[in-house]
Structures are given as structure tokens and as C-alpha cells.
N, C-alpha and C positions, 0 to 999 in steps of 0.2 A: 434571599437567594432568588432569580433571576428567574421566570416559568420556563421550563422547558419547551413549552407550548408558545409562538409567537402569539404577542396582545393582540396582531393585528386577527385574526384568526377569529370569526364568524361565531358566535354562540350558539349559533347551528350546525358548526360541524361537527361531523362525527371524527374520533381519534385518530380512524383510518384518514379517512380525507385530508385531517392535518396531517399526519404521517407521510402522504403521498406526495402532498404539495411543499409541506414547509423544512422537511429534515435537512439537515446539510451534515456535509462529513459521512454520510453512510455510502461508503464506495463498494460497489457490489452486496447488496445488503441481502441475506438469508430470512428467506421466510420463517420464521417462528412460530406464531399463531394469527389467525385472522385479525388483521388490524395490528400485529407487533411486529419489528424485524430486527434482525440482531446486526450491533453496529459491528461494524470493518475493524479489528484492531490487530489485520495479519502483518501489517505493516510499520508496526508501532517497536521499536529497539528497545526503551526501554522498559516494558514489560516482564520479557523474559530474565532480566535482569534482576528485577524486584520478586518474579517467582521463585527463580534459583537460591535467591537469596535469604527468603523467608522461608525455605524449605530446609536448607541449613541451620538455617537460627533453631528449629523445630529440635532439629534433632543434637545441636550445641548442649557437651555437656562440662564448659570449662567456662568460666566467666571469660579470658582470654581469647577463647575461640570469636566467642558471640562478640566482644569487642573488633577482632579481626574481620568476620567476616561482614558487618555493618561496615569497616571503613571502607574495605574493597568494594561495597558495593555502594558509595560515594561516590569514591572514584569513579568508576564504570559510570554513572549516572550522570557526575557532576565534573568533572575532569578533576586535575590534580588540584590538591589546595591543603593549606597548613592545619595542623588540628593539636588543641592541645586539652588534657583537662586535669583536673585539680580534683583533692580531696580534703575535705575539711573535719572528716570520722572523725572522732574523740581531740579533737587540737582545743584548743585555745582561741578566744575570738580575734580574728585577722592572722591566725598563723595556718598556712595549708602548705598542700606536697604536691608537686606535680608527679602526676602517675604515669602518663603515654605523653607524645610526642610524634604528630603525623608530618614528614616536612615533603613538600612535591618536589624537591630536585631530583627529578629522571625518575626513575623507577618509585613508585609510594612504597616508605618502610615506615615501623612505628617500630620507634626508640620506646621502652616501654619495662616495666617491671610485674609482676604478678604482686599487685599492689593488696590482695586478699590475703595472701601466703605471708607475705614479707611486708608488711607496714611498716613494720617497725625500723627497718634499714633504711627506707627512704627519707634523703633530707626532711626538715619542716625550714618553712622561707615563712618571712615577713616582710611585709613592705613591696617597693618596686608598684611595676604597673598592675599587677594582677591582683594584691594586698586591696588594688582602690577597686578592682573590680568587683570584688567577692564582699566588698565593704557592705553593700544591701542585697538582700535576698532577692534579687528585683533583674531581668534578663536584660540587658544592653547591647545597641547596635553603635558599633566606632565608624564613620566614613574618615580618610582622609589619617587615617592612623600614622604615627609617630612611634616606633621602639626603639630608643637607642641609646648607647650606654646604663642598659635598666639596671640596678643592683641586684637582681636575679638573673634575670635572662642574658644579658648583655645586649648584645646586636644582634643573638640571633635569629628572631622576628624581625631585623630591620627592614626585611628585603617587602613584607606585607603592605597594604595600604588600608586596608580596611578589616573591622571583625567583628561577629556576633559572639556574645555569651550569653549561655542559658544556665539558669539552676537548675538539678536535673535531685528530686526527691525523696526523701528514703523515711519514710513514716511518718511523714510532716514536717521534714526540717530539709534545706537545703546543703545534702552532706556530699555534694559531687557537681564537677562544672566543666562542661562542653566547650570550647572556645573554637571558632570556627575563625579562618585567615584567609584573604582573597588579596592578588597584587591587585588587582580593581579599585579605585580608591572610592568607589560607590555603589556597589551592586547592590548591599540586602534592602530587603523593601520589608513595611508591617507583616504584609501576607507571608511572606517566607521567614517569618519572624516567628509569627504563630502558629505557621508549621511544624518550624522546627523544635520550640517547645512542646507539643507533642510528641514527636520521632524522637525528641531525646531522655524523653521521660518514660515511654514508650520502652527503648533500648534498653534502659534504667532499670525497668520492669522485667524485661527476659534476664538482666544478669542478676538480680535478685532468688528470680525462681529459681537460675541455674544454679544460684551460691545455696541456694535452702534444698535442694536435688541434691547438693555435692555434702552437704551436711549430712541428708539423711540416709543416705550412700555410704559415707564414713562411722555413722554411729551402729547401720543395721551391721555392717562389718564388724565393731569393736564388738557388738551385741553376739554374732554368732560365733567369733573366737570364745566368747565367756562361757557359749552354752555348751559349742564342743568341748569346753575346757571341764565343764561340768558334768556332760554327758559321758569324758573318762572318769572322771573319776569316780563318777557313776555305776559306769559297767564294772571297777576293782570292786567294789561291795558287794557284786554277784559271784556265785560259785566258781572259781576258776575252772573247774573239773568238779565232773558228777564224783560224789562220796563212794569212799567203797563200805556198801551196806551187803552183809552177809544173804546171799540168797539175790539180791535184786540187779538189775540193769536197768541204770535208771537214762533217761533223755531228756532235753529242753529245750524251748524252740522263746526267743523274746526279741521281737517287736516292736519300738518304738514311734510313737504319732510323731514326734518332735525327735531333736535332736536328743533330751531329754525326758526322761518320763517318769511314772510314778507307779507303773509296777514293779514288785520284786517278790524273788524266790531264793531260798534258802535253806541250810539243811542244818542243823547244830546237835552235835555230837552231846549226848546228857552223858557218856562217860568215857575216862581218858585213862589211859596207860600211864605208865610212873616217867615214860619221854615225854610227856605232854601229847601222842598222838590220837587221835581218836579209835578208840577199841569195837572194831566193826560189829563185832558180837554183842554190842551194847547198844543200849536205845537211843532212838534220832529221834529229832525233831526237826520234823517237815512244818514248811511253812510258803504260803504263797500269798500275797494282799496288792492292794492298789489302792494308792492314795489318789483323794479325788485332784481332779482337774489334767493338766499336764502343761509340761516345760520345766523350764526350773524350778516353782514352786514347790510343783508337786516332787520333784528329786530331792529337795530339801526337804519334806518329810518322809519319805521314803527312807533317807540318812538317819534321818531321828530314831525311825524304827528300825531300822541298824543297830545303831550304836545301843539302843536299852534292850534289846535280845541280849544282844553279844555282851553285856554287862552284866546278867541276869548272875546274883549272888551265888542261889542254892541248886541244888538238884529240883526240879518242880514234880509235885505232887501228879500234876496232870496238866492236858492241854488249856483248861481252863483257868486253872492259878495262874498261866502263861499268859493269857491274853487280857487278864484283870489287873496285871500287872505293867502291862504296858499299857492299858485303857489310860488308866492311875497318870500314868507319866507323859505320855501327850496329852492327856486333860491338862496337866500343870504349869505342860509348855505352852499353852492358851495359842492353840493352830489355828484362829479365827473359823475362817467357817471352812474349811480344809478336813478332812475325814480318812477315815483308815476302813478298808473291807479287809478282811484275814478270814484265812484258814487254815487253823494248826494242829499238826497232829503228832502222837508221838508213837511212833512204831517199834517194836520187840522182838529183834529177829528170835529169838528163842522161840518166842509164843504163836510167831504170827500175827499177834494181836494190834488193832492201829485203836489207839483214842484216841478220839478228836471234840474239838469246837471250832465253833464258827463267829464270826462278827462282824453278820451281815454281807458275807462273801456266797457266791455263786458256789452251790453245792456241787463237791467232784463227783467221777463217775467211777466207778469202778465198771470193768468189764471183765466176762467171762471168755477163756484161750477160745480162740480158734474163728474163723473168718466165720460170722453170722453169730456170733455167741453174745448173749442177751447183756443187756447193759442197768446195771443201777443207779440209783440218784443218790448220792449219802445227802437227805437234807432232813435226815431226826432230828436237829438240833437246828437253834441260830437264834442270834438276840443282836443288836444295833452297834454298827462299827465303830470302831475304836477311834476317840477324841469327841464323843459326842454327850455323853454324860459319864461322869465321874465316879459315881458309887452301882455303878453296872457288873452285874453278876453274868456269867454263862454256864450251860448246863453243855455236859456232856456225854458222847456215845460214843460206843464199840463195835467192831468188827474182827471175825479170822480172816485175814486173805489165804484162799485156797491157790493151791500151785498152780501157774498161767492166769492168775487173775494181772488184772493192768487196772490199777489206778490214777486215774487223770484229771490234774489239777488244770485252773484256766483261769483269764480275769475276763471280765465283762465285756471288754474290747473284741472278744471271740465272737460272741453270740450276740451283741448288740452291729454285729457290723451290716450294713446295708446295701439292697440292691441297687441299682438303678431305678427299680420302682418303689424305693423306700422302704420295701417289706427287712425286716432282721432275717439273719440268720439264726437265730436259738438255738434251745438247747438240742429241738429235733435236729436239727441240721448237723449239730454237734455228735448224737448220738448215731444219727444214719452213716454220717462217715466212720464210725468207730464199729460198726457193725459190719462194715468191708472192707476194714483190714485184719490181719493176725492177732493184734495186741500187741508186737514186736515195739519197745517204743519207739524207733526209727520209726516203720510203719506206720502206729498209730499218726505222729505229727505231720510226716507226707502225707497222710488220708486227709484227714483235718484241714493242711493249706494248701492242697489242693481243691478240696468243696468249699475253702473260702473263699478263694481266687476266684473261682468259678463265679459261685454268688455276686461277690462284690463287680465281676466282670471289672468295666475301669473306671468304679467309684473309689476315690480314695478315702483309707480307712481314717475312721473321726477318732480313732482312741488306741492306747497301747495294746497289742496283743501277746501273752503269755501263756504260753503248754508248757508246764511238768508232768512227765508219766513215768510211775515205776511199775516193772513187772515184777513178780515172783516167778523165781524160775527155779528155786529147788522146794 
């Protein structure tokens, strides 16, 4: 390449000095830095051409587009001239398709098909003039061209005299072919040979990104119809309507990270009427867990522990034969490294009385009635969540709930959510909000997502959020 700097130019001079003396073409030149100045290019037409044009390509999200707006700006650049190209994808050797078609009579149109979309409908040709073109992987410049009566084309390139073809690349193979047409029966030179093998390989390149854009565009689409389709079906496993338990009003507030998640909450009647309805005077079983991770995954074990509750044989002994029994049965279903936290309890409206266990879930609170009334931790109990060893035993514990007390279940997503300065909210956070409200459970859940809104300000939350609270209110 050629010095910038004329040879004749003194070993002694300085860049300025040359710059002063030797430049040419800098018409009105702008100071820049001592010794630099920026050359004149307000004058140059096609510049603006080649910006507008690359700022389009940017934002091209159709392989079609990006083919259109490169010809247009041919045109513009290069005035009208014939354009054709070929595709050799998945054919046969010496058999391709012609995919676009540029012709310059008056106005530039491209005759053209969405050759991505629709392969399959486009002819496949052998032979003719283009058959000898495509014959070696190798770019060709025609002067003085001949097309007439081709067994392809026919005469319709007669009217050209000259033409460059390039192979234009696609993982190492030449599966696409540029054809450039000029009436000039001599114009292309090396230099614009090897130009344009570039620029067409180049162009090669954007419609590649754009077709692997349009793909991953089209799969995240199919991806999130599957999770919303998931995430319904999801939410029918949860309680349509809070149970009528004798004495209580119960609430619940759930949250999803994803469209999908893997908390859930659930109530199951342990006795039934001779209509199959649940006998409110009879004991429940509360349940609230979070399986680890989230999205669909975790919804799919979430289902699992659906389905082996809602199966459960006998009447259970207690809340702990309950949770050793599903251990048992996602241990069996081999959840890889996927986990269960629960906490299950089985309440008596007779008695009052709540047994519970836990498996490795975040201990509830019970609260006492009335705005400022003290708060407990139920965490007597707790042994390693469910799917993680097999022959796991859980101990369990009692409580009366007294009248206006409020019980509140939660998963981890509550109290692990974060500030903007990374701090959690915990269980203080949890408890302070519950200490200024009623215990109403409307109340209680407005308190709660309100001080976690707050907290998190506008960090968004990393994990499922889930409130269960029942009050006693006779």
C-alpha cells in the first residue's frame, strides 16, 4: 500500500510540516490536534448513502429486507445494472435455483421469492450458462458476454455484455452465488473483483445473523406458548377457592419468578361426607412447599407432589407419615438434584389443635389478634426436604391456636428477596410487617407486599413468592 506520506518528503520533517506542505484533497481542512486535521468529506454523495444504508442493515430483521436494502443501495451508488443469484443448499452437484432476479429496466425491482421460507417450491435447473458457472467454487469475471437462447434463462440476460460472479459462503462451502450484469461490455477490473468478494460475503454474513435472529425469535416464541401452557395448567393444581374450614378465613397471595414456578399451596380435606364433599368440621391438611429451582422444571415437580398428596391411600396418622410418604415417592421418581421444602400440618377444628412437620421449609409464624400483638416462630421441629434421602424420618409438634390468632405460611422467595444493596428481607422484615397489621388475612398480605415492594424498591424479585394465612375467628 502506497505511504500516505509523499517519498519525496525530508527525513527531517516533522508530520505537521508534511501535513502543511504535502496534503491534497483536504478542502477547507478542520483543525483536529496539533499536527492532524480532518479531511473534507462534506462533499462526497456517496457516503451518506453507504451510512443510511448500513444503519438499516443494523436494524434488518428479515433476510429479505437485508437483501433489499443492499440492492437499493447499488443502485444509488452504482446506477442501474442486472443482478442475479443462485442457491446451491442441499441440491445436487451442478443442479441450483435461482432465488432473486435484479433487472435495470427503469425503475430497479427484484423478481424474487423468500427463498428461506419456500425452498422447496422453487424450480432446481441444470445446465445452461450458469450450470458452467457454478461448475468450480472459483469467482469469474465474463467481458464481452453472450446469453442467448440459454436453456434456462433464455434471452433474458441478452441485452448484458459483461458479468462478475462470486461464491458467497456458508460454513465453508459455496452454497450461494451473486451474479453481477453490466451492458458495458468491459468494465470489471481485479480490484473490484476483490471487492466485491468481500461485500458479497459480507452481505452473506448479515443474512445469516438475521436467519439465526429469526430462528431464535421463532423458538423463544414456541418456548414461551409451552411455559404459558404450563404455567395454566399449573395454576388448576392450586386451590380454586380458599376451603370452608369451620371457624377460619383463610387468604393467599402467589407470585411467580417465571411464567412457571415451583411453589405451591394446598389444603386436603382428611374427611368426606357420604356426597364425596369435604366435612368442614373435619380435619385438614395444610400444606405449603417449594421445589427447588424455577420455570418449568420446577412445575413439573411441583405436579409430582400434587399428584402423590392427592393419592394418598389412608387417613394419615399424622403430619409426619404425610411427608415420609411422599419423601419415599420423589425419592423413587429419581428428581436428580431438584428438592422439595414442605410444611405440613393437620388442623382440628374441634380441638383447635394444628400438628405439624416440616422438611426443611421456612418455619410459619403464628401471630397474636390485634395491631402490635407478638409474633411466634413455629420452628420446634424440621429435618431435610423431600427427594433428598430415602429412608428420612420427621419428628413432629403441637399447638392450640387461641381465637384471633393468624397463622402464616410463606416460601423462601419472601424473605430471601433483596434490596438494591443486596441486604434480604427476612424473617425480621416478615415479622415487623405482621406486627402492623390486624392479623385480618387480607391485611396481613397487604402488610407483607407492601414492606416488600418497598424493600426490593425496583430490584426484581429472583424467586417465587407465596402467603398462606389462616385466622381463627371463633
Amino acid at each position: 500500500m502506497p505511504s500516505p506520506v509523499s517519498s519525496s518528503s525530508s527525513p527531517s520533517q516533522t508530520i505537521s510540516e508534511v501535513s502543511a506542505e504535502k496534503q491534497v484533497g483536504l478542502a477547507d481542512p478542520r483543525e483536529v490536534h496539533r499536527g492532524m486535521r480532518s479531511l473534507d468529506i462534506s462533499g462526497n454523495t456517496r457516503i451518506p448513502i453507504l451510512m443510511e444504508s448500513v444503519g438499516a442493515l443494523s436494524r434488518a430483521d428479515d433476510p429479505q429486507e437485508v437483501l433489499r436494502i443492499f440492492s437499493q443501495a447499488m443502485v444509488k451508488l452504482n446506477g442501474p445494472r442486472g443482478y442475479v443469484s443462485l442457491s446451491t443448499r442441499g441440491l445436487k452437484p451442478g443442479e441450483y435455483r435461482i432465488t432473486r432476479m435484479l433487472s435495470n429496466e427503469g425503475d430497479a425491482t427484484i423478481d424474487s421469492v423468500d427463498s428461506w421460507s419456500t425452498r422447496e417450491d422453487i424450480p432446481v435447473h441444470t445446465g445452461g450458462f450458469f450450470g458452467e458457472i457454478i461448475r468450480q467454487a472459483y469467482p469469474e469475471v465474463i467481458h464481452d458476454l453472450e446469453i442467448r437462447d440459454d436453456p434456462v434463462v433464455g434471452n433474458q440476460l441478452a441485452e448484458y455484455r459483461s458479468m462478475m460472479a462470486v461464491p458467497i459462503f456458508d460454513n465453508g462451502e459455496p452454497l450461494n452465488w451473486a451474479i453481477f450484469l453490466l451492458h458495458d461490455p468491459a468494465p470489471f477490473t481485479v480490484q473490484g473483483l476483490e471487492e466485491t468478494i468481500l461485500r458479497a460475503n459480507l452481505v452473506g454474513g448479515t443474512v445469516r445473523k438475521v436467519l439465526a435472529m429469526r430462528e431464535l425469535r421463532d423458538a423463544n416464541r414456541r418456548i414461551e406458548r409451552e411455559v404459558e401452557q404450563i404455567s395454566r395448567i399449573q395454576r388448576t393444581l392450586l386451590p380454586e377457592k380458599m376451603p370452608d374450614i369451620r371457624g377460619m378465613t383463610i387468604a393467599a397471595s402467589y407470585e411467580t419468578f417465571s411464567q412457571a414456578g415451583g411453589d405451591y399451596y394446598d389444603f386436603l380435606p382428611m374427611r368426606v361426607r357420604e356426597d364425596g364433599t369435604p366435612d368442614p368440621d373435619g380435619p385438614w391438611g395444610i400444606l405449603i412447599a417449594d421445589a427447588s429451582g424455577h420455570g418449568p422444571a420446577a412445575a413439573v415437580v411441583m405436579a409430582m407432589l400434587h399428584a402423590i398428596l392427592h393419592a394418598y391411600p389412608v387417613m394419615p396418622k399424622g403430619p409426619a407419615e404425610v411427608l415420609e410418604h411422599t419423601n419415599k415417592h420423589l425419592c423413587a421418581k429419581r428428581i436428580e438434584s431438584s428438592f422439595v421444602t414442605a410444611f405440613f400440618a393437620i388442623y382440628d377444628p374441634q380441638t383447635r389443635e394444628l400438628r405439624y412437620a416440616s422438611a426443611g421449609h421456612n418455619p410459619p409464624l403464628v401471630k397474636c389478634p390485634g395491631s402490635g400483638g407478638a409474633v411466634k416462630r413455629l420452628d420446634e421441629v424440621g429435618s431435610v426436604p423431600l427427594g433428598v434421602l430415602e429412608e428420612t424420618t420427621y419428628e413432629e409438634a403441637a399447638l392450640t391456636l387461641g381465637k384471633g390468632q393468624s397463622l402464616v405460611l410463606y416460601t423462601d422467595g419472601i424473605v430471601e428477596a433483596s434490596c438494591p444493596g443486596g441486604d434480604m428481607f427476612g424473617v425480621a422484615g416478615l415479622e415487623t410487617a405482621l406486627t402492623e397489621c390486624t392479623g385480618e388475612p387480607q391485611c396481613v398480605i397487604g402488610s407483607i407486599s407492601d414492606a416488600l415492594r418497598c424493600h426490593e424498591a425496583d430490584v426484581k424479585p429472583s424467586d417465587d413468592q407465596t402467603l398462606v394465612v389462616l385466622r381463627l375467628d371463633d
